[in-house]
C-alpha positions in Angstrom: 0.0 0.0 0.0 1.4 3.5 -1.1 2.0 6.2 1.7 -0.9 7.8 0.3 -3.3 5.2 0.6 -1.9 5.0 4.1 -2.6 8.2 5.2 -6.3 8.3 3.7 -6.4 4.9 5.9 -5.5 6.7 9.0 -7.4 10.0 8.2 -10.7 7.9 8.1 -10.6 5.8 10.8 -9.7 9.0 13.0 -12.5 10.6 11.3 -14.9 7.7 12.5 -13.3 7.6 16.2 -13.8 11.5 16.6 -17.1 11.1 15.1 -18.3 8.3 17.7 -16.6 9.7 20.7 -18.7 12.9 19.4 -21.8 10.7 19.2 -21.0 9.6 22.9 -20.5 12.9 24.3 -23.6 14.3 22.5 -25.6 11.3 23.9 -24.5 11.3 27.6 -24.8 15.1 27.9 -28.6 14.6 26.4 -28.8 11.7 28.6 -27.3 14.2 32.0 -29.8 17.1 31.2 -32.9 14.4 31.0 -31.1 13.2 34.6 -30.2 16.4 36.2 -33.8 17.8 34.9 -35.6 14.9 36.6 -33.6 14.8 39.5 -34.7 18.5 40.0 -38.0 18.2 39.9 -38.0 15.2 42.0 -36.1 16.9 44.7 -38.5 20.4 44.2 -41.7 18.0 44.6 -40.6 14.9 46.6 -42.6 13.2 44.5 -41.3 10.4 42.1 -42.8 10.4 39.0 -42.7 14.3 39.8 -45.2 14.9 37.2 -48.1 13.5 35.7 -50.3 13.7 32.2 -53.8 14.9 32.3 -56.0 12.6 30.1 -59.3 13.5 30.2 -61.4 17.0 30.0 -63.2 16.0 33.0 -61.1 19.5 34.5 -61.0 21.8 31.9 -63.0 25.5 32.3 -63.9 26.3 28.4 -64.6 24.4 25.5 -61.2 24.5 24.0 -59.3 24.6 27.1 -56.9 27.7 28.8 -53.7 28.1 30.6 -54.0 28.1 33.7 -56.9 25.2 34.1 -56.3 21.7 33.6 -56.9 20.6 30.3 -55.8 16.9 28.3 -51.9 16.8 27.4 -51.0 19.1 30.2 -48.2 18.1 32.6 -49.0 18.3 35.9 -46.4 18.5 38.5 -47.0 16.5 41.6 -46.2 17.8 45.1 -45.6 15.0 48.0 -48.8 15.4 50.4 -46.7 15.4 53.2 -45.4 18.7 51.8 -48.7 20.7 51.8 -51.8 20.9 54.0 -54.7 20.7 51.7 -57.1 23.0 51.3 -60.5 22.1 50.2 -63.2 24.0 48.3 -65.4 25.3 51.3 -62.0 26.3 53.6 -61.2 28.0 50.6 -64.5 30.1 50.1 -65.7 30.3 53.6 -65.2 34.2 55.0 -62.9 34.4 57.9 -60.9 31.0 57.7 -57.4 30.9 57.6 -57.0 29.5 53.8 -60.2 31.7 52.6 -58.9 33.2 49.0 -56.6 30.4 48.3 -56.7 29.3 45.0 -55.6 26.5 42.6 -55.8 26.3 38.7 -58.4 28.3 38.5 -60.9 27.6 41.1 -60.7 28.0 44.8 -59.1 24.8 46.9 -56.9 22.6 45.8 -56.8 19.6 43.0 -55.6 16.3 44.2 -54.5 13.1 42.7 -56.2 10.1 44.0 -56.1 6.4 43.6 -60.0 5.4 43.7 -60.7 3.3 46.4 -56.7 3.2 47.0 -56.9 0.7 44.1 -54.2 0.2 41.4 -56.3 1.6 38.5 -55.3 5.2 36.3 -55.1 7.9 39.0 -58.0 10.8 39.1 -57.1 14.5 39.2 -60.0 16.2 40.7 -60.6 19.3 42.9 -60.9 18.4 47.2 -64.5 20.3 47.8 -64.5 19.3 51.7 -62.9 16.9 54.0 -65.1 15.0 56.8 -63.7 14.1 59.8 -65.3 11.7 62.2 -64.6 13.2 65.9 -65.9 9.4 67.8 -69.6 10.4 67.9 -70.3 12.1 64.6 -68.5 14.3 61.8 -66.8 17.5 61.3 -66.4 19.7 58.3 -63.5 21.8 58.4 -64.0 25.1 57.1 -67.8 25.2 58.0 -69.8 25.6 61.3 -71.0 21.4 60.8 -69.4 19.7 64.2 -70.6 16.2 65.3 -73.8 15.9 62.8 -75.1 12.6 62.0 -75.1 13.4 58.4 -74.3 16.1 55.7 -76.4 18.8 54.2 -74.7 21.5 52.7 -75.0 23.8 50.1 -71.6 25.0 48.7 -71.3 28.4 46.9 -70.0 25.9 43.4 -72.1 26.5 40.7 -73.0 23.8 38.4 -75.3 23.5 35.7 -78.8 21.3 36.7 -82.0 20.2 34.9 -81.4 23.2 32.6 -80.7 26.3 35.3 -77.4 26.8 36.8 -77.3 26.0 40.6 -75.0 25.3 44.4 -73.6 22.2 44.5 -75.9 20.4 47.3 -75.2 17.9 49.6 -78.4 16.5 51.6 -78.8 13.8 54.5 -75.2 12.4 53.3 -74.1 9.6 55.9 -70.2 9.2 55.2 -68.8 5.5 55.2 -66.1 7.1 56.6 -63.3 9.9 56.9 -62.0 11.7 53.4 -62.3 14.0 50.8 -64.9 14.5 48.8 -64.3 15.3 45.1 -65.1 16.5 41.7 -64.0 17.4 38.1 -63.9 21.7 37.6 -65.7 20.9 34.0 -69.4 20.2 35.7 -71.5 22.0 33.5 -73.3 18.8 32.4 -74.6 18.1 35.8 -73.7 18.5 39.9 -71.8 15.5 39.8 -69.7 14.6 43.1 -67.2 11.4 42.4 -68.1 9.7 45.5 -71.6 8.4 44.4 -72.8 8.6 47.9 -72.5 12.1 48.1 -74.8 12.8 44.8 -77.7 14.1 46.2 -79.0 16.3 42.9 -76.0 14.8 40.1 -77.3 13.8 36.6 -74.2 11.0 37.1 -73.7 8.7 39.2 -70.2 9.4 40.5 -67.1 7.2 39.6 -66.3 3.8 40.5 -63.3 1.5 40.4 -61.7 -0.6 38.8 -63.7 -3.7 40.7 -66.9 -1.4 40.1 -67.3 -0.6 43.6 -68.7 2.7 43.9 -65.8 5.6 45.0 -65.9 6.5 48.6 -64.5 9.4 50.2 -60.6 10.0 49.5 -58.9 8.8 52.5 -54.8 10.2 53.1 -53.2 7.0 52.0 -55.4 7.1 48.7 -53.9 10.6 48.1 -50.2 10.4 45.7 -49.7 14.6 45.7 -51.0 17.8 45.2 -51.2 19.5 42.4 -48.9 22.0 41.6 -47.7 23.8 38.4 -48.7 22.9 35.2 -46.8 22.7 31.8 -49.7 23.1 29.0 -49.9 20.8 25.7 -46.3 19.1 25.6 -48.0 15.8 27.5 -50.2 15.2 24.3 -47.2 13.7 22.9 -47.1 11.0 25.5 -51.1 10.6 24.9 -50.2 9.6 21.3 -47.9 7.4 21.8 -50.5 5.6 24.3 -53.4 5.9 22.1 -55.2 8.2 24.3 -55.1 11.4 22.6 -58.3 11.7 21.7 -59.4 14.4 24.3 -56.9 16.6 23.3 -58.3 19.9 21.8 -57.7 21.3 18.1 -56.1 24.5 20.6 -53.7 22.5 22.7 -52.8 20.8 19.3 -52.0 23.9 17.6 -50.3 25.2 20.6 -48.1 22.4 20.7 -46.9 22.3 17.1 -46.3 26.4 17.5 -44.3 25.0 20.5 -42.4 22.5 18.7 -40.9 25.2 15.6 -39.9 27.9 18.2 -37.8 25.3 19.9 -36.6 24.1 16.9 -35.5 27.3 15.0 -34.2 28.9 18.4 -30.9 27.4 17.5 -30.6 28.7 13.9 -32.1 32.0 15.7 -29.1 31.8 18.5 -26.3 31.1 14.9 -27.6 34.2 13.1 -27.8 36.2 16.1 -23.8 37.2 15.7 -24.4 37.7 11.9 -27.5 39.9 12.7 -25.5 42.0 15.3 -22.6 42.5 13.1 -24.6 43.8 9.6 -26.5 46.3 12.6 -22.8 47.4 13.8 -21.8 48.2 10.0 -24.3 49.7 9.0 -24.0 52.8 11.5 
């Protein structure tokens, strides 16, 4: 073999070991930012997975969804319970408690994420409208002046669309089975639904069950995985379509997403021509 063909040779196989140390180095610092941005979140939350993809519409406040509400193919990031005290619906709207003004996407109280019955099945993401607290010899309602009733009747200042007219949310003669949350989806305008089925005292549904088809009963602590907390719109809908559950996404989120998707991928051609940009400004004063 000539000299030539020698050093042709030894130029391409450095060529190929600079490109796949490249390739390795590109890859592991892809593969440290996923890590570090991960690791993060998990500490921020103290949850682990620290977030969490919205499915249905069940919490969505308009038709075509908004920022700031929960709508299908938002990320949801999960804070650990033990982090937060929760605040439900009626603390959050009754004049003169501590937590009264305290709000969470878009509604007063805060949203939870449940397991339903403390099964195994698909979490639910739904607002905490009251907690009930048995006290021994009857229950309590934090945030409103029910202490040691035999049963529930309230009517909370949630409006909800019913047989037509738009109404309170009403609970009546409701005998608990036993301490816990009780919850519902912010998109109710088809009827004053309450998940626990129990609790339904003027719903159009009948609540949610699980998984066994046991009806839901009120969310005790251990049933709780987080809080939740702030919300990344549309870039989940990408992990709907790879699960074939996209089909709640909105024709907005999906737009919004793909608008997403070219600003991140010109910013880099943006951040190269910046320099060029700057330097036909400089010469032309």
């Amino acid at each position: 073999m000539s000299d030539k063909g020698t050093a042709n040779s030894d130029l391409e196989g450095n060529l190929a070991i600079s490109s796949g140390t490249l390739w390795i180095r590109e890859t592991s610092v892809a593969i440290g930012l996923v890590v570090l941005l991960l690791g993060s979140m998990w500490i921020s939350t103290g949850s682990f997975p620290p977030m969490v993809v919205v499915e249905s519409q069940s919490m969505m406040h308009e038709d075509e969804g908004s920022i700031g509400a929960i709508d299908p193919g938002d990320l949801i990031l999960v804070m650990n319970k033990d982090r937060v005290d929760i605040v439900s619906f009626v603390e959050a709207t009754q004049v003169g408690n501590e937590n009264y003004g305290h709000e969470s996407h878009g509604m007063p109280g805060d949203v939870i994420i449940y397991r339903k019955n403390g099964g195994q099945d698909t979490p639910v993401i739904h607002r905490a409208l009251l907690e009930v607290v048995s006290n021994g010899s009857g229950w309590d309602v934090p945030g409103t002046a029910l202490r040691n009733v035999e049963t529930v009747s309230l009517t909370l200042d949630y409006q909800c669309s019913y047989h037509g007219g738009t109404y309170s949310l009403r609970l009546e003669g409701w005998e608990p089975e036993h301490s816990g949350f009780l919850t519902s989806g912010d998109n109710n305008f088809g009827g004053c639904m309450i998940d626990q089925p129990a609790a339904n005292s003027q719903g159009q549904g009948g609540g949610l069950v699980d998984a066994n088809g046991n009806p839901v009963e009120p969310v005790e602590e251990d049933w709780v995985v987080g809080v939740a907390s702030s919300e990344i719109p549309w870039i989940g809908a990408i992990k709907l379509v790879t699960s074939g559950n996209s089909g709640s996404v909105t024709a907005k989120s999906w737009y919004s997403l793909t608008i997403t998707i070219l600003l991140i991928l010109l910013s880099p051609l943006a951040v190269e021509r910046l320099p060029e940009w700057f330097s036909d400004s400089d010469e032309e004063e």
